[in-house]
VMD Tcl script that draws the C-alpha trace (Angstrom):
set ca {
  {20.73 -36.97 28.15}
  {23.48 -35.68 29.90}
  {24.11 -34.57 33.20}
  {26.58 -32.37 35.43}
  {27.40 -32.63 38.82}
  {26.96 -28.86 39.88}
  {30.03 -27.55 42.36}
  {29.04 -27.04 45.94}
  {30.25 -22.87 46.07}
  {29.32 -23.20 50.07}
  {32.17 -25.64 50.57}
  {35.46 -24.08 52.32}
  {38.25 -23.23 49.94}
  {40.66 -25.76 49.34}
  {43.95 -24.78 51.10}
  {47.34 -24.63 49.16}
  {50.90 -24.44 50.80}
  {53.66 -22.97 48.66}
  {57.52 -24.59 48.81}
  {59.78 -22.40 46.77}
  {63.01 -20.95 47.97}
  {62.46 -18.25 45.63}
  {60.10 -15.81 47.40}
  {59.32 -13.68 43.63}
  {57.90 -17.10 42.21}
  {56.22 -17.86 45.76}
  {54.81 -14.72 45.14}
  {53.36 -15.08 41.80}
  {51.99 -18.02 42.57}
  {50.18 -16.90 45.92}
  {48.87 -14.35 43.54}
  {47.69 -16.40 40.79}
  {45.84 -18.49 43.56}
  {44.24 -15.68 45.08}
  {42.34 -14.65 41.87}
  {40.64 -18.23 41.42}
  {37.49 -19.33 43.48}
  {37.32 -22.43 45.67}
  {41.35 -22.08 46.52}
  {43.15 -20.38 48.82}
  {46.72 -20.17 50.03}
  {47.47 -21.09 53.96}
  {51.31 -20.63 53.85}
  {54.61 -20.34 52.32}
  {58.12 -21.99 53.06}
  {61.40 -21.91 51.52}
  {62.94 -24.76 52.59}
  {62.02 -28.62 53.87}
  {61.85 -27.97 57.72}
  {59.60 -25.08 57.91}
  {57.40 -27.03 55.27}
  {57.40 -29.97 56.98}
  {56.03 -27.49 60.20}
  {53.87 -25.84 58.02}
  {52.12 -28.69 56.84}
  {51.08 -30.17 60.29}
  {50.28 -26.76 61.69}
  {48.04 -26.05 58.56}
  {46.81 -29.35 57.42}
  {46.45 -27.84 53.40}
  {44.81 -29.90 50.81}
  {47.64 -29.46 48.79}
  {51.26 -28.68 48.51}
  {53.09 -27.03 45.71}
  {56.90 -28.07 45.93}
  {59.64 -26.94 44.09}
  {62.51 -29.68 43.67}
  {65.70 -27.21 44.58}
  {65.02 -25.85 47.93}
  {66.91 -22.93 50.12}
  {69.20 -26.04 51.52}
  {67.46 -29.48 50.56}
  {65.54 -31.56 47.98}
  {62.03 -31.38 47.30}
  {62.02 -35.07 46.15}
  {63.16 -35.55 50.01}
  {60.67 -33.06 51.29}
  {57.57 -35.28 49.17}
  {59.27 -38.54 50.78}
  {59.05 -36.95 53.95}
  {55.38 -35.68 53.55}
  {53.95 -38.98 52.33}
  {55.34 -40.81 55.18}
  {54.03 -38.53 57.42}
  {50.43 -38.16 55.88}
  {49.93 -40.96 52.95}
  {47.09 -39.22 52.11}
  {49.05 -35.54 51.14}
  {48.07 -34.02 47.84}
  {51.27 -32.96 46.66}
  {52.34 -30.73 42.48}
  {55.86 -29.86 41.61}
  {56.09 -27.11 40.02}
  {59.66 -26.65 38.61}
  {62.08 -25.50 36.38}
  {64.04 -28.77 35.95}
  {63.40 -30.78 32.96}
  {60.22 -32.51 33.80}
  {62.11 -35.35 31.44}
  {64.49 -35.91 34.50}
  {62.17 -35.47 37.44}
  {58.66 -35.63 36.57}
  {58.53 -40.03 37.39}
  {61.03 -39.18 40.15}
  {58.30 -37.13 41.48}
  {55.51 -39.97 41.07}
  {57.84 -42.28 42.23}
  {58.03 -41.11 45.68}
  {54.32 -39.85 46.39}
  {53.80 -36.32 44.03}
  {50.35 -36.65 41.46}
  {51.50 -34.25 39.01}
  {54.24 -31.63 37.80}
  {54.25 -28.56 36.04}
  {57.77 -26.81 34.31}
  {57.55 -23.50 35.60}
  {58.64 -22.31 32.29}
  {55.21 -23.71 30.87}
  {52.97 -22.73 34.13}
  {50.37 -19.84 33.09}
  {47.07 -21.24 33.48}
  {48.63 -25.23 33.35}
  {49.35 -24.08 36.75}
  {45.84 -23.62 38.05}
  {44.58 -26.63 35.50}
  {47.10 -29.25 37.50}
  {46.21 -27.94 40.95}
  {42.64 -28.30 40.38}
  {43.38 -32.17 38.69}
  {45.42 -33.04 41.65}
  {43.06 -31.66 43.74}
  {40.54 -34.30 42.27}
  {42.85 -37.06 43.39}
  {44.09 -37.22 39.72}
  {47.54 -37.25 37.79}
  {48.60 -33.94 36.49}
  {51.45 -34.38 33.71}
  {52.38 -32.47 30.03}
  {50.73 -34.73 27.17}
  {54.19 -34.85 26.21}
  {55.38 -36.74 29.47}
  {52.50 -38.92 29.86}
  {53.54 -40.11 26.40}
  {56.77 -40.68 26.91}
  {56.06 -42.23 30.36}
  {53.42 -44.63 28.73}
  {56.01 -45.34 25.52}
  {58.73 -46.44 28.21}
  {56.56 -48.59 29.89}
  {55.05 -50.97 27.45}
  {56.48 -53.61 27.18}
  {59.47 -52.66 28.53}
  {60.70 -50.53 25.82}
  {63.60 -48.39 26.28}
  {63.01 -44.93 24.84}
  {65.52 -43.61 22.72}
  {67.92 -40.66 23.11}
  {67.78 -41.45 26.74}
  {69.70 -38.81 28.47}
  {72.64 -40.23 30.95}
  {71.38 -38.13 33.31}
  {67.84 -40.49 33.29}
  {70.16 -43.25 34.62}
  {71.09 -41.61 38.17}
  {69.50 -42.31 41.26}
  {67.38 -39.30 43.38}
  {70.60 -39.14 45.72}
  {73.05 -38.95 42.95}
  {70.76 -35.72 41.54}
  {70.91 -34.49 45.13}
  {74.89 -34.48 44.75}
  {75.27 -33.23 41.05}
  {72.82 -30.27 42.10}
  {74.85 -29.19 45.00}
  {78.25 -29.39 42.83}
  {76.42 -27.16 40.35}
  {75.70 -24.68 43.27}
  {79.40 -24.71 44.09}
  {79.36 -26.71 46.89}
  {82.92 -28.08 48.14}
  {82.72 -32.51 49.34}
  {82.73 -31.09 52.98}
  {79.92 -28.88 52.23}
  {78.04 -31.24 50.70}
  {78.78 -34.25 53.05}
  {77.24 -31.38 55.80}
  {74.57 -30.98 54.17}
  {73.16 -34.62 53.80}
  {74.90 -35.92 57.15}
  {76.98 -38.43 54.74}
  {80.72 -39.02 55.04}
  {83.26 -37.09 52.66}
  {84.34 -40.77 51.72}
  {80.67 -41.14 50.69}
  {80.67 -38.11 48.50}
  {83.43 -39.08 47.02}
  {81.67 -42.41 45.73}
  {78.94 -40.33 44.52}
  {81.00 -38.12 42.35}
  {82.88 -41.55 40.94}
  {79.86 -43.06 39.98}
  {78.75 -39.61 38.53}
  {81.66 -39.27 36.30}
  {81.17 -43.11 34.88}
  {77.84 -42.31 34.59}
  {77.85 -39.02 32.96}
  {81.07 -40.64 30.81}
  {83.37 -37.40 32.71}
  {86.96 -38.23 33.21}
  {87.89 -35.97 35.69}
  {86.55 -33.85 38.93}
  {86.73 -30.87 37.03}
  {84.92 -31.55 33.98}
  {82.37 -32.84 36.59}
  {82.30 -29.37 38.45}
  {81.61 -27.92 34.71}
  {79.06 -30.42 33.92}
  {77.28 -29.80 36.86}
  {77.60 -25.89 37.09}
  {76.79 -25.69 33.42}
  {73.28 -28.12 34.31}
  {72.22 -26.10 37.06}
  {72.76 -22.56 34.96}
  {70.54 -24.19 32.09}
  {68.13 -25.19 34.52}
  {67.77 -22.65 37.10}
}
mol new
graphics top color blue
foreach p $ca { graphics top sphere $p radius 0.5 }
foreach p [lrange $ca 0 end-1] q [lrange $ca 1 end] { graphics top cylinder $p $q radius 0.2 }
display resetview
């Protein structure tokens, strides 16, 4: 005999807040929210600040980030949001290669992420899983996740770009964007003399000989993946 455990339709919607510094995908996704039962969205932000505000005036049940914000990182923004409430719910949805960013994600306090490329109705699939307290990943990822795990196997074809750190992302990101050393120094209150280590060890890394080709790597990265 089998049995079901029936949904309780009087319970309160569960309340979604939107990260995305593109206000067209914010948009589609409020949308695509507002069409399904039991959910509901309780604010949008474009940037790490006014979703960190957002959050604590709001208190949502979940939080749909986006890892390139209007000026900072959403892997910083989750950091940020698990320290602040361990208990968060928190889905990227992205267009970077869930290969690069998906465990970076997990790592830091997200339960699931969805390639914007691949949303549709994944979307509303992992924001009802997460909402469950569950793990929302592509069978794809889990796999590979799961391959590079046991027993410490090393998966091959390994892109360099698996090897950097969450910071050293951060920098090759806002190279892609254009940004000059200052700029970016600015940005993450670092030292030029710091950013200047990062984009050495980027260049061993990504086997680059020069600062140029590393501008082209990274504006050519960012262009593939939005």
């Amino acid at each position: 005999m089998t049995s079901s455990v029936l949904k309780d339709e009087s319970a309160p919607p569960a309340r979604v807040l939107i990260v995305d510094d593109h206000p067209v995908m914010r948009d589609g996704i409020a949308t695509q929210i507002s069409h399904e039962p039991g959910l509901t969205v309780r604010g949008e932000a474009d940037d790490v600040e006014p979703a960190l505000f957002l959050a604590r005036e709001r208190s949502p049940d979940l939080i749909i980030v986006d890892i390139s914000l209007k000026t900072g990182s959403g892997i910083d923004l989750i950091k940020r949001l698990r320290e602040r409430n361990p208990t968060t719910r928190i889905l990227v949805s992205s267009m970077y290669d869930e290969s690069l960013y998906a465990e970076r994600s997990l790592q830091v306090g997200a339960m699931g992420y969805v390639n914007k490329q691949n949303a549709g109705e994944t979307l509303i699939t992992a924001i009802r899983r997460v909402l469950d307290g569950k793990t929302y990943l592509s069978p794809e990822m889990t796999a590979r996740i799961l391959k590079s795990r046991i027993g410490g196997m090393t998966v091959i074809g390994k892109s360099p770009l698996e090897s950097l750190s969450n910071r050293e992302m951060e920098v090759l990101t806002l190279i892609g964007h254009g940004n000059t050393t200052g700029n970016i120094a600015e940005k993450l209150f670092l030292s030029v003399h710091t950013i200047d280590t990062y984009r050495e060890k980027l260049k061993t890394k990504l086997n680059l000989s020069t600062g140029a080709e590393l501008n082209r790597f990274a504006a050519q990265w960012v262009l593939e993946n939005g």
